[in-house]
C-alpha positions as CSV (number, residue, x, y, z in Angstrom):
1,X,-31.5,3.5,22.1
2,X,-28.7,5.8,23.4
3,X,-25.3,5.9,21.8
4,X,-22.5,6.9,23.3
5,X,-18.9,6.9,21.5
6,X,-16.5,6.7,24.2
7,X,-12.5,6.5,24.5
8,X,-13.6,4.4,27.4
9,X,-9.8,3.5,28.6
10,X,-8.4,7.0,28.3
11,X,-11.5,8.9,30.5
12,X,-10.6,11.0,33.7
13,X,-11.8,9.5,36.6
14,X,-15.1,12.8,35.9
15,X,-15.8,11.0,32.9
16,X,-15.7,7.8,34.0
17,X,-18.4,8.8,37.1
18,X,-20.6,10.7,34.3
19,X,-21.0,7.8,32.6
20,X,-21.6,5.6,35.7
21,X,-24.3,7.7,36.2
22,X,-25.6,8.0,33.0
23,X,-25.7,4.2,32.7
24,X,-27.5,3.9,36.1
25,X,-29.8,6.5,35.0
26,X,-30.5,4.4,31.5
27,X,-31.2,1.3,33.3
28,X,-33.4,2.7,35.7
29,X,-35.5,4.1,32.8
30,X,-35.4,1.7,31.2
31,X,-33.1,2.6,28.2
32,X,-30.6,0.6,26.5
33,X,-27.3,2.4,26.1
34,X,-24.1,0.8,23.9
35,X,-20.7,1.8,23.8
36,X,-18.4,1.6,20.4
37,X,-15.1,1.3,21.8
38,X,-12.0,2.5,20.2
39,X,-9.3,0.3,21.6
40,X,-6.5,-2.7,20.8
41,X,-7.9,-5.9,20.8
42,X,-8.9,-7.4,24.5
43,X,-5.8,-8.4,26.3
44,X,-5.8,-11.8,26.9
45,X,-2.9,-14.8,27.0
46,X,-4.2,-16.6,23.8
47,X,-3.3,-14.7,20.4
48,X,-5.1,-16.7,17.3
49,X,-3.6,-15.8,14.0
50,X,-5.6,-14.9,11.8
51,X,-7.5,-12.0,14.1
52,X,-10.9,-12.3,15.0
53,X,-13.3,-11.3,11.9
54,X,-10.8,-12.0,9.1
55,X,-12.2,-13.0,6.0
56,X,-10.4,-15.4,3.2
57,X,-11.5,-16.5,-0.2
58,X,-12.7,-19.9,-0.1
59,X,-9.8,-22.5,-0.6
60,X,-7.3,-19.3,0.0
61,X,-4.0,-20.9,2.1
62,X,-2.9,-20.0,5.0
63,X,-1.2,-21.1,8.1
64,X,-3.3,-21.5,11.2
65,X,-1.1,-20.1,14.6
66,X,-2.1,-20.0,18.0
67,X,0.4,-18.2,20.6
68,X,-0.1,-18.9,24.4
69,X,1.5,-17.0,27.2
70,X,0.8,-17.8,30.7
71,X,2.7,-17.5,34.0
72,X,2.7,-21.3,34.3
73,X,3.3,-23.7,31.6
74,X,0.5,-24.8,29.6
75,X,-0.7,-28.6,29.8
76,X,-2.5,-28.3,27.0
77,X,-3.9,-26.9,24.0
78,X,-7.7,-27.7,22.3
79,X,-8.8,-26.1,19.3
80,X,-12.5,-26.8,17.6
81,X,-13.9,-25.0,14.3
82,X,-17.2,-25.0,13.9
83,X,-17.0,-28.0,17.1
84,X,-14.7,-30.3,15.3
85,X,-11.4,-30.7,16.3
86,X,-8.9,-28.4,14.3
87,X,-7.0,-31.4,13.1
88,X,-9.7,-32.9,12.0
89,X,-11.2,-30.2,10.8
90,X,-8.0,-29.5,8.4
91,X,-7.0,-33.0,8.3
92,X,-3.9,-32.2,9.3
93,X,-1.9,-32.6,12.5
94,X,-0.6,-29.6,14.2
95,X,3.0,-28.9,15.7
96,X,2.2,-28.2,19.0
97,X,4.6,-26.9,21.6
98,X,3.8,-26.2,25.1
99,X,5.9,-23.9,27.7
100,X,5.1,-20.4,29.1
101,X,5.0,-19.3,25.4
102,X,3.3,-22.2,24.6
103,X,2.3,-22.5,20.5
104,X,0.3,-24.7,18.3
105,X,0.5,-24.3,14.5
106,X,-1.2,-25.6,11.6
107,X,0.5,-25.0,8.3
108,X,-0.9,-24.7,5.0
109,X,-4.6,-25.5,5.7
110,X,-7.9,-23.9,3.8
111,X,-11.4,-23.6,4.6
112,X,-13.6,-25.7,1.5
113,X,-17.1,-24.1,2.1
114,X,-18.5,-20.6,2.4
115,X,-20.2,-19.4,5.1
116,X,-18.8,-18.7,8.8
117,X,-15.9,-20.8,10.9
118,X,-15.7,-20.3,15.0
119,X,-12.8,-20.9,16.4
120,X,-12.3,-21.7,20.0
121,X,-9.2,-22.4,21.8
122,X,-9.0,-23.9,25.3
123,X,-5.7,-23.7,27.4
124,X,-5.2,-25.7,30.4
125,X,-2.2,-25.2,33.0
126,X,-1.9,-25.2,36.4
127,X,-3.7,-22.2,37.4
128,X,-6.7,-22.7,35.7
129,X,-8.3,-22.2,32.3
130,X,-7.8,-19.8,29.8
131,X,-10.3,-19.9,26.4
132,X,-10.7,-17.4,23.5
133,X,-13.3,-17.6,20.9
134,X,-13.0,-15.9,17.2
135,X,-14.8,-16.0,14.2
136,X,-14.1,-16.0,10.2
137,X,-16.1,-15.4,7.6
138,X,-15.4,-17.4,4.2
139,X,-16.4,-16.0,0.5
140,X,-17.1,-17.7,-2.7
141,X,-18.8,-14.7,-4.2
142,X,-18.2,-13.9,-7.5
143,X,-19.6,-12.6,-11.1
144,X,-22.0,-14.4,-13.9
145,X,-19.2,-13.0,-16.2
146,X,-15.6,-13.0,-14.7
147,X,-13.0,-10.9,-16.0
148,X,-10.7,-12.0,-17.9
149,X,-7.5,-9.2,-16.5
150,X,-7.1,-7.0,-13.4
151,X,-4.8,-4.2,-13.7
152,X,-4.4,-2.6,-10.4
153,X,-3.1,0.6,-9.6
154,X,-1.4,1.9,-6.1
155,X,-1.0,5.8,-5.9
156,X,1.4,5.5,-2.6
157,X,0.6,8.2,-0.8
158,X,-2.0,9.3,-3.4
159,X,-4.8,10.9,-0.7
160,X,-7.9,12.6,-2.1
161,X,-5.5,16.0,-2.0
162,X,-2.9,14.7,-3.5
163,X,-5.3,13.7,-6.6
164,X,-6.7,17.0,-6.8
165,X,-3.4,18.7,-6.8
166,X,-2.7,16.8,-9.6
167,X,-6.2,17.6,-11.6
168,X,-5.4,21.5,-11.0
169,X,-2.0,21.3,-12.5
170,X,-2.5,19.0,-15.5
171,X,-5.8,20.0,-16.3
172,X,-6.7,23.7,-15.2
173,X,-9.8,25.1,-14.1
174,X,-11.6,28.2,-15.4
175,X,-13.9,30.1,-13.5
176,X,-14.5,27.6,-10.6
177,X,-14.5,24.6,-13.4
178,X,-12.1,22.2,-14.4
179,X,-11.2,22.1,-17.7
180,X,-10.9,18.4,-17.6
181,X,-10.7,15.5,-15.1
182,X,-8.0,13.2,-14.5
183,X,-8.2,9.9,-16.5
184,X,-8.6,7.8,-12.8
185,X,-11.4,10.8,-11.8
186,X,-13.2,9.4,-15.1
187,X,-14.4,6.1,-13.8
188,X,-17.5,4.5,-13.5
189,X,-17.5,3.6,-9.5
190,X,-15.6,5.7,-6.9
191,X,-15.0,4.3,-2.8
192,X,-13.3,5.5,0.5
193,X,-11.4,2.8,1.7
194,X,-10.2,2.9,5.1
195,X,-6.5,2.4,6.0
196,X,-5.6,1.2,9.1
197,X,-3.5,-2.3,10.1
198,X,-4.0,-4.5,12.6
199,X,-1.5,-2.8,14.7
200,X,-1.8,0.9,14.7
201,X,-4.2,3.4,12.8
202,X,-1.6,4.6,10.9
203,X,-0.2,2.2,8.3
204,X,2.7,2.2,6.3
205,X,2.8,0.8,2.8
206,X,3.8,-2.6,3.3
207,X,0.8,-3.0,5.6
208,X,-1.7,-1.6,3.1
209,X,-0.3,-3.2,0.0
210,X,-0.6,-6.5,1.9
211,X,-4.3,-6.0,2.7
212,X,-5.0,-5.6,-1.2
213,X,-3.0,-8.5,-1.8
214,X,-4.3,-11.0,0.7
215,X,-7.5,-9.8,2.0
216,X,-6.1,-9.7,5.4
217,X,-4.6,-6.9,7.9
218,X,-1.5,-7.3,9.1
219,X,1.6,-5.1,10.8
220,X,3.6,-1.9,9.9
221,X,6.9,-3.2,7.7
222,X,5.2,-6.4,7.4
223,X,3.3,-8.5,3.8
224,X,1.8,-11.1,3.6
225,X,1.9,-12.5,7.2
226,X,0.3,-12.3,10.6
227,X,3.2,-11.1,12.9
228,X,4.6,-13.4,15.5
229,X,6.4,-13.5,18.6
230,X,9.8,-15.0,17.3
231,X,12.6,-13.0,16.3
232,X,12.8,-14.6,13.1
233,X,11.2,-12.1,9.9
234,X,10.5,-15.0,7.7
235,X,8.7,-17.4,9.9
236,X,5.4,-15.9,10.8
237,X,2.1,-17.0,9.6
238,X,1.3,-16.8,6.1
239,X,-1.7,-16.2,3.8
240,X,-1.8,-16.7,0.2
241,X,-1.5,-13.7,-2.0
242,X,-3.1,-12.5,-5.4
243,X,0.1,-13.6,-7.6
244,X,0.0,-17.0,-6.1
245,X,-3.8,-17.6,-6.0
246,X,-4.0,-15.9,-9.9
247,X,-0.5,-18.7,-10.9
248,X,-1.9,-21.7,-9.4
249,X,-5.9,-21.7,-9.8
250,X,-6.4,-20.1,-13.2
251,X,-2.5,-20.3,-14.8
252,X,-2.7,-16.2,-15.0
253,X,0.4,-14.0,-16.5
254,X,1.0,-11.7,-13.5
255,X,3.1,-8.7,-13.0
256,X,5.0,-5.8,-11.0
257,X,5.6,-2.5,-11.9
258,X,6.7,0.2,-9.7
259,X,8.9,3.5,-10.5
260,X,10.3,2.5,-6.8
261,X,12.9,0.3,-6.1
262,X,11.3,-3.4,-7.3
263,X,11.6,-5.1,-4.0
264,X,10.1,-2.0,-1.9
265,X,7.1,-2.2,0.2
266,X,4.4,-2.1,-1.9
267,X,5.5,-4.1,-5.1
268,X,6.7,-6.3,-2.7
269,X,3.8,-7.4,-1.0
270,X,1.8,-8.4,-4.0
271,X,4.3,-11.9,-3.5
272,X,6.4,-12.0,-0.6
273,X,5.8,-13.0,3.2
274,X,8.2,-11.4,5.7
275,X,7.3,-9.5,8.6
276,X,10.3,-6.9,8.0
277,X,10.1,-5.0,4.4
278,X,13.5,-4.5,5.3
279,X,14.9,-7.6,3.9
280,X,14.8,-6.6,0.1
281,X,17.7,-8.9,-0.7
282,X,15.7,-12.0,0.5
283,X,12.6,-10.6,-1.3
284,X,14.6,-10.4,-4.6
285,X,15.8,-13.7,-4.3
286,X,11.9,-14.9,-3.5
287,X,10.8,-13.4,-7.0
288,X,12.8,-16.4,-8.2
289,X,9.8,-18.6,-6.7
290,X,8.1,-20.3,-9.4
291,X,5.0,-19.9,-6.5
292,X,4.6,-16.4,-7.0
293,X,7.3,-15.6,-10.0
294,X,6.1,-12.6,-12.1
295,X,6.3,-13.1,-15.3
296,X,6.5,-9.1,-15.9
297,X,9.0,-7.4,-13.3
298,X,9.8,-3.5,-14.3
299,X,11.2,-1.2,-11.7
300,X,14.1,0.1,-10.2
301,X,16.2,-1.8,-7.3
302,X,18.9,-3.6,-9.4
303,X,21.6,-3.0,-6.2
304,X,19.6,-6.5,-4.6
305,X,20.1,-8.4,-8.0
306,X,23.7,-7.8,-8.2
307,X,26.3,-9.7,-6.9
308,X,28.2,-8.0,-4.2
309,X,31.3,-7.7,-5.8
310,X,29.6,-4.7,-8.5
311,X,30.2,-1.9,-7.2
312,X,26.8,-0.2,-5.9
313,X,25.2,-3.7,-4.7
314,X,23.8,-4.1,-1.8
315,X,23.5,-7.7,-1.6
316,X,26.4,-9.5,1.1
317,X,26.3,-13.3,-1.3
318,X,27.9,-13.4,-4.3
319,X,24.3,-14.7,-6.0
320,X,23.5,-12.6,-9.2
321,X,19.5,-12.7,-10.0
322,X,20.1,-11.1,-12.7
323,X,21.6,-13.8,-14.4
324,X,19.5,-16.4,-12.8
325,X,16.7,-14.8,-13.8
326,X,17.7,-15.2,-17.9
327,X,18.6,-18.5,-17.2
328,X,14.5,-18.4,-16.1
329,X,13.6,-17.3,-20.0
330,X,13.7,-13.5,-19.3
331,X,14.5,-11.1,-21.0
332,X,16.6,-8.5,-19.2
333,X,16.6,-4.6,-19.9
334,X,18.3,-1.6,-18.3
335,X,17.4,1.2,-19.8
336,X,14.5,3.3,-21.5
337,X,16.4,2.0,-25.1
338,X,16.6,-1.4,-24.5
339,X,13.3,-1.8,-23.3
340,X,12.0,-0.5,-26.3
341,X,14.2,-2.9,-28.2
342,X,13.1,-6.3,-26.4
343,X,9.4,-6.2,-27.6
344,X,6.9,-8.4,-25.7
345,X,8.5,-11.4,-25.1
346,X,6.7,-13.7,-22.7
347,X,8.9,-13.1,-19.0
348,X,10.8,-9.8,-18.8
349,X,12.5,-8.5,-16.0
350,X,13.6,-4.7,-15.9
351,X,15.6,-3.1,-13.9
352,X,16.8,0.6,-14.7
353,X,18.3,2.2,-11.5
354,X,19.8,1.1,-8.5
355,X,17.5,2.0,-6.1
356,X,14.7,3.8,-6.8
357,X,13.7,5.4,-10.1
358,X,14.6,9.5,-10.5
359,X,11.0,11.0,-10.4
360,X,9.5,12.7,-14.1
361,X,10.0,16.2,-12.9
362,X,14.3,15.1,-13.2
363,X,13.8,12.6,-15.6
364,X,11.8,14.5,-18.1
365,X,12.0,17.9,-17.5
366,X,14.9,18.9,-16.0
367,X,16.6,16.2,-17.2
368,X,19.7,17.5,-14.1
369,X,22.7,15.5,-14.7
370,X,23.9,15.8,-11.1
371,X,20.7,14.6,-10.1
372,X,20.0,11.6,-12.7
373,X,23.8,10.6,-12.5
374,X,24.4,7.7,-14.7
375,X,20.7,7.0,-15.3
376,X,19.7,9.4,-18.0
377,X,17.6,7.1,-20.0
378,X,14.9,5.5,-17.6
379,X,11.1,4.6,-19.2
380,X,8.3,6.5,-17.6
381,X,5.8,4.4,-16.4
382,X,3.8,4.8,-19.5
383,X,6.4,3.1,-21.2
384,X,6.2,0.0,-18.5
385,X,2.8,-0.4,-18.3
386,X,2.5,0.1,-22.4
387,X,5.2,-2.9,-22.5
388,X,3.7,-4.9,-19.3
389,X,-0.1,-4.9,-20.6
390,X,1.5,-6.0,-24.5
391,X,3.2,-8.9,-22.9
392,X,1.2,-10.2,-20.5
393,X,-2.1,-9.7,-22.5
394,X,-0.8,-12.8,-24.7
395,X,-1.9,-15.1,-22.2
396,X,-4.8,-16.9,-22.6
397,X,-6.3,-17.5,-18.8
398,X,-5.7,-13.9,-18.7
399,X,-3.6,-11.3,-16.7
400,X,-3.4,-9.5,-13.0
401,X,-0.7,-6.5,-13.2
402,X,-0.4,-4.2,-10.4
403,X,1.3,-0.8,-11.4
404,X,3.1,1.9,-8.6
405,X,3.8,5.5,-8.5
406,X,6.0,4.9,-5.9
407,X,7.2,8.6,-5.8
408,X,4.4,10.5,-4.9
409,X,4.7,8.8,-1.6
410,X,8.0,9.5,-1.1
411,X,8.7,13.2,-2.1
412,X,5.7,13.8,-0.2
413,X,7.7,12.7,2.5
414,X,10.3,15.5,1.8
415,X,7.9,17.6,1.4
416,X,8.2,18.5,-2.1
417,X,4.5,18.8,-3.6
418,X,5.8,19.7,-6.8
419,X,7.5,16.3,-7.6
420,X,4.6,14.4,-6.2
421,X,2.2,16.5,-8.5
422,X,4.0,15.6,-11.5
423,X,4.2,12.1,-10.9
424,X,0.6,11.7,-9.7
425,X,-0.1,13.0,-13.4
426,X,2.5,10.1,-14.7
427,X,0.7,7.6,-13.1
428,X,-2.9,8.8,-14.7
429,X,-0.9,8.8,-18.1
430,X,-0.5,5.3,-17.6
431,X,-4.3,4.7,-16.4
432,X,-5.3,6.1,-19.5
433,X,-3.0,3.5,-21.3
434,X,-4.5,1.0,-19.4
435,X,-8.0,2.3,-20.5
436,X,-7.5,2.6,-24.3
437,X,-6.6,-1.8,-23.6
438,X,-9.6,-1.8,-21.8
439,X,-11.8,-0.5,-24.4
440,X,-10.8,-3.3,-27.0
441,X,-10.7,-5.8,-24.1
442,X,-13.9,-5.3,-21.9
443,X,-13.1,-7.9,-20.0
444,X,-10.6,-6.1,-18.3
445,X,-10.8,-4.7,-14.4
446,X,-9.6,-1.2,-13.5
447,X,-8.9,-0.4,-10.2
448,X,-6.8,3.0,-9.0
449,X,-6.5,3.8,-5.3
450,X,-4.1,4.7,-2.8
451,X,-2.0,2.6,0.1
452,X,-2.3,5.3,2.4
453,X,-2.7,9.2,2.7
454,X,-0.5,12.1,3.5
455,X,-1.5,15.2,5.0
456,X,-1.1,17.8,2.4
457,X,-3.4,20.2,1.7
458,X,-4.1,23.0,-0.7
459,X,-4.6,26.6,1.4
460,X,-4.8,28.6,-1.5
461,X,-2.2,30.2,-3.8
462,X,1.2,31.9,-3.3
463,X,3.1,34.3,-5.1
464,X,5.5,37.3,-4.6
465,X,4.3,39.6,-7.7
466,X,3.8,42.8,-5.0
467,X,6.9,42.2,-3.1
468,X,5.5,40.0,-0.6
469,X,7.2,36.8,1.0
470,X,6.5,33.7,3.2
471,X,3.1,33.5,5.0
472,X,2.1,37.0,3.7
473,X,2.3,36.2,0.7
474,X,-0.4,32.9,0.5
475,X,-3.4,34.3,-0.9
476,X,-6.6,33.0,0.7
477,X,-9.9,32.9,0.0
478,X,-10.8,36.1,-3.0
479,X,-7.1,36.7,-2.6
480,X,-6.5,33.0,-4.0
481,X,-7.5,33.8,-7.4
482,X,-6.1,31.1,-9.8
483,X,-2.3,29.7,-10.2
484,X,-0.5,30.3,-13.6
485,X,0.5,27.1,-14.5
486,X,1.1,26.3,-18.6
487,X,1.0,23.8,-20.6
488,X,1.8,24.8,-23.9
489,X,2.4,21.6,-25.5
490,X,-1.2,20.4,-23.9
491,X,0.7,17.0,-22.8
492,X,-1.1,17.0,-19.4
493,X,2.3,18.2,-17.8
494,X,2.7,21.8,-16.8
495,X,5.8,23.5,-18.8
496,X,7.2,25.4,-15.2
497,X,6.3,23.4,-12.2
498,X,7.5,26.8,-10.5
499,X,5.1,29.6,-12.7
500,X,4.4,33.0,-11.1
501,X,1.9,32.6,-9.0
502,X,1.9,28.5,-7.5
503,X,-0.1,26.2,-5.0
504,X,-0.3,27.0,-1.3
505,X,0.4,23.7,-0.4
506,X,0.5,23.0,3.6
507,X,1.6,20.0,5.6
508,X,-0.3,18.6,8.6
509,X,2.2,16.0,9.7
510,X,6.4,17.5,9.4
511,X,9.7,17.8,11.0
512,X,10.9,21.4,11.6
513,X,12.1,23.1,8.2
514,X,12.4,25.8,6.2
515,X,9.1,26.9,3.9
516,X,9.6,29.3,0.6
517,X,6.9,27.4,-1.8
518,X,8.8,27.3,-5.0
519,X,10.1,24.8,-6.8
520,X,13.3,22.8,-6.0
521,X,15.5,22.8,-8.6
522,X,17.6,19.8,-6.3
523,X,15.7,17.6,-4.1
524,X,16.6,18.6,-0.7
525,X,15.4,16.8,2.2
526,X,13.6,19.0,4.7
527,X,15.5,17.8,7.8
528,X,18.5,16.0,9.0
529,X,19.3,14.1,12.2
530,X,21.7,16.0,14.7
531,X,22.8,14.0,18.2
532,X,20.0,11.9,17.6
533,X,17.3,15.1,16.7
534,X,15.9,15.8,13.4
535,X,16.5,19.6,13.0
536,X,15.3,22.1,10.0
537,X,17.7,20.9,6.6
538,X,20.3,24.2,6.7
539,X,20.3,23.7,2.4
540,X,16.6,24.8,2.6
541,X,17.4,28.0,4.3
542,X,19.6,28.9,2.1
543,X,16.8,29.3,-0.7
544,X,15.2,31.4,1.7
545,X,12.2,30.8,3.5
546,X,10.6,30.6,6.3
547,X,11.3,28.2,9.7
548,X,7.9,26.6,10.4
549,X,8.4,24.8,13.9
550,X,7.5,20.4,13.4
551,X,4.3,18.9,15.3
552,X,5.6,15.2,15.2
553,X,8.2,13.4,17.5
554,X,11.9,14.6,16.5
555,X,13.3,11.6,15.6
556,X,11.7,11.4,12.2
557,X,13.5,13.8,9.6
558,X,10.7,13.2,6.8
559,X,6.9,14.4,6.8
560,X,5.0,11.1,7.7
561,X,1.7,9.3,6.6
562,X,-1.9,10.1,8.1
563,X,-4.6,8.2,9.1
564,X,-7.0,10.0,6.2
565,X,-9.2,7.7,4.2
566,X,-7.7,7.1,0.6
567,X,-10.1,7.8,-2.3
568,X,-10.8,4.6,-4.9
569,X,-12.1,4.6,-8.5
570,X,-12.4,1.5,-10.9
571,X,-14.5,0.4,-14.3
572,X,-15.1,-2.4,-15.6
573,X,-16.2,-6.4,-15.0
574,X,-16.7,-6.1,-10.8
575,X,-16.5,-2.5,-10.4
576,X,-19.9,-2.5,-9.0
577,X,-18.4,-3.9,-5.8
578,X,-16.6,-0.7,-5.0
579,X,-19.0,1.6,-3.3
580,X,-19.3,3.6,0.0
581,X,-17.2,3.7,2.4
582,X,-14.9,0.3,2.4
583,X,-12.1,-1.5,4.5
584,X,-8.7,-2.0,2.7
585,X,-9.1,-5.6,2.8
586,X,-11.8,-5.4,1.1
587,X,-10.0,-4.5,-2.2
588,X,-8.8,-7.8,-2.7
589,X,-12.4,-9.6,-2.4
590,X,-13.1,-7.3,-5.1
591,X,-10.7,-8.3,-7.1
592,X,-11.1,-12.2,-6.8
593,X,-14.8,-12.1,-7.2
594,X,-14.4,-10.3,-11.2
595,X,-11.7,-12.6,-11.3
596,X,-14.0,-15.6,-10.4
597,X,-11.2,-17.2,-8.3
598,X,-11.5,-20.2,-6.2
599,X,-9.0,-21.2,-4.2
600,X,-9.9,-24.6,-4.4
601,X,-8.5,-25.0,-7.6
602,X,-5.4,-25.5,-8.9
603,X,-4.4,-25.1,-12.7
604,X,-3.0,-28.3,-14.2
């Protein structure tokens, strides 16, 4: 059998005839050949949400949508599973509207058995018929010996690269060896896990971060929904996440911690369904949802809690969370010192900046007062996942906490490896806290992987010790030789992240901007916009360097994600799951099968 990889859609009309031929010539040989296409899904007037090969958990929720657009009104809509009528099938009647965008919706419904569901969907109007088959696969699977917690952990942004970077600075390496591997290198399975949504093959975080909470792709700026056609952001269809299946079928403690801004993408979409990861306020507000309520919430964000009358809010109602949420039992804390001072009481909710958290390079080693501002005594994310794993480890059914190092994402978007580095190495800190647990609690999951990838990579080194600057002075290949970094206090963090001789650290995917390689003192974005363009960041220049000319559209300032697969490691009960090469989704069936989960329970 002949294989033949083809961009079928995008061939010159050459191409196309070669392969007419080469098909022609096949048959009349008698040879079989088969095409893999690389394509969006088939057009066709029927959309079924959820997509064709989605998988759930068996007794996961989720609601069933059918969107229908034909020239001429539809007169009607059939829908069979597995030959039974969907209504009957879900015992449940569906809202059915028909029109030129004609819909038919099933809210709330679950499939009760394992094995495989086909869908078929028949649509009558006045010029015809128009059908569309899918299929879904349903999982019970799980482990003789569930675990008892999960702790998850998202690197955003945190590509293989970006991990390594990270190894090199807080470890070293000596003669071609490192000295020491990172605490998430030092795990028992290791995966690549592919990245892409349902709508593009680039993601962005709130796309990825819903496929580890639900099992299921969905949209760029869009959790824990299958995207619509209505304007609305909060009606699409929804599908049960990990919070709310961990709350209502085993009684779990669950929790968020993120050095982002709490309601951002990706601590987000471990509980909220909206299809725009824009509307933080209303995601605030939904943590209120005894549904999918954390009962651990540490981050940054506190501008969507506030009323809008304190100054700094961004909220446009007059609704303080913060104050609803004590009157929920939390405890509330602000700062580094008062989180230290609540303990582990059983709900917490911590919120320590306005928007996002200042990264570890500025909050612990700098320590810059015009860039921390008011903020100078934030927790490192040791010191929330120390205090998240001590509170909700007091449950008995157990915990699921999922943990963010939000910032190496985004100062690899400004292009500043340095930051990223530094907080890449936070992050592993508090893996290894999260290890030490495990060790005393072997019932406890580990997983550490990335939403997404960026494309930095290392060239070599750089450094200006014989008077030479910019390009000329990255050191390739035998010229490389080893970076200087120190660390004298053997803390894991380098003393200088700007030593004598540094990283050659190149971007695939940037805006035009200036390139010196040191350390920023100041975070300083690498572009602006100008009437409409993004154009090199004049404050860059000015610390000398080097204009490098952008490869992506110019209407993005900021370096942007990339397609890359994203590396995974995990121990523990389940780990064994994680192997090869693995879709994103498929995080989250790894996940609920340690867990044991069945969706067709529901905790008393």
């Amino acid at each position: 059998m002949y294989h033949f990889n083809m961009f079928m859609s995008g061939q010159s009309r050459l191409g196309r005839v070669l392969v007419t031929l080469l098909v022609l010539v096949s048959l009349m040989s008698g040879m079989t050949v088969s095409y893999a296409a690389y394509k969006a899904p088939e057009t066709s007037a029927i959309t079924i949400m959820p997509i064709d090969r989605a998988k759930f958990l068996i007794g996961q929720k989720f609601d069933f949508a059918i969107e229908v657009k034909t020239d001429s009104p539809a007169k009607a809509i059939e829908v069979t599973i597995n030959g039974l009528a969907a209504e009957t099938y879900f015992s449940k009647q569906a809202i059915t509207k028909l029109d030129k965008m004609s819909t038919y919706r099933i809210n709330e419904v679950a499939f009760p058995q394992a094995g495989k569901a086909v869908v078929a969907v028949t649509v009558t109007t006045a010029q015809g018929i128009e059908k569309r088959t899918v299929s879904y696969e349903i999982t019970a699977d799980k482990i003789n010996k569930p675990a008892k917690n999960v702790i998850l952990f998202i690197g955003d942004g945190m590509s293989l690269q970006a991990r390594q970077i990270a190894r090199i600075l807080s470890k070293g390496i000596t003669e071609g060896k490192y000295n020491d591997l990172l605490e998430m290198d030092k795990m028992s399975n290791l995966a690549l896990i592919t990245t892409s949504g349902n709508d593009s093959l680039v993601t962005d975080s709130a796309n990825s971060a819903s496929a580890y909470a639900t099992g299921h792709k969905s949209t760029v700026n869009a959790m824990g929904v299958y995207a619509d056609s209505t304007k609305d952001p909060f009606d699409d269809p929804k599908v049960e996440n990990i919070i709310e299946l961990a709350k209502r079928t085993r009684g779990m403690a669950t929790g968020i911690v993120s050095t982002a801004n709490i309601t951002d993408a990706t601590p987000a979409a471990m509980l909220a369904h909206t299809r725009k990861r824009s509307e933080q306020n209303f995601i605030a507000a939904e943590m209120l949802n005894p549904l999918h309520r954390p009962d651990v919430i540490l981050g940054g964000g506190s501008r969507h809690f506030l009323p809008k009358s304190v100054p700094g809010s961004k909220r446009t109602d007059d609704r303080n969370l913060i104050e609803e949420f004590k009157g929920q039992g939390y405890a509330v804390a602000t700062s580094k010192t008062e989180l230290n001072k609540i303990g582990t009481p059983d709900k917490m909710l911590g919120l320590f900046q306005l928007d996002n958290m200042d990264v570890y390079v500025d909050r612990e080693v700098t320590k810059n007062p015009a860039v921390l501002g008011n903020f100078t005594d934030q927790p490192t994310l040791m010191d929330m996942t120390k205090t998240a794993i001590a509170t909700l480890s007091k449950n008995k059914n157990g915990f699921f906490l999922m943990v963010e190092g939000a910032s190496i994402d985004k100062q690899l978007h400004t292009m500043d490896w340095q930051r990223a580095a530094y907080d890449t190495i936070e992050m592993d800190k508090a893996i290894g806290i999260a290890k030490e647990f495990a060790k005393k609690n072997a019932d406890t999951l580990i997983v550490v992987v990335a939403d997404h990838a960026h494309g930095a990579s290392i060239t070599g080194t750089y450094h200006e010790l014989d008077g030479k600057t910019g390009r000329e002075a990255v050191r390739i290949y035998a010229d490389a030789g080893w970076p200087t970094f120190a660390d004298a206090d053997g803390d894991g963090f380098p003393d200088d992240p700007n030593p004598s001789v540094t990283l050659a650290v190149q971007f695939a995917n940037h805006p035009d901007y200036y390139e010196n390689y040191h350390f920023q003192e100041v975070p300083t974005a690498p572009a602006i916009m100008a009437n409409g363009k993004a154009v090199a960041n004049p404050k860059r220049a000015e610390q000398g360097g080097v204009l490098k000319e952008g490869n992506i559209p110019t209407s993005d300032p900021s370096e942007v994600h990339a397609a890359d697969d994203v590396p995974l490691t995990a121990e523990g009960p389940g780990a064994d799951y994680f192997k090869g090469i693995m879709d994103n989704t498929e995080v989250f069936y790894g996940i609920v099968r340690a867990l044991g989960l069945d969706g067709r329970k529901s905790q008393k």
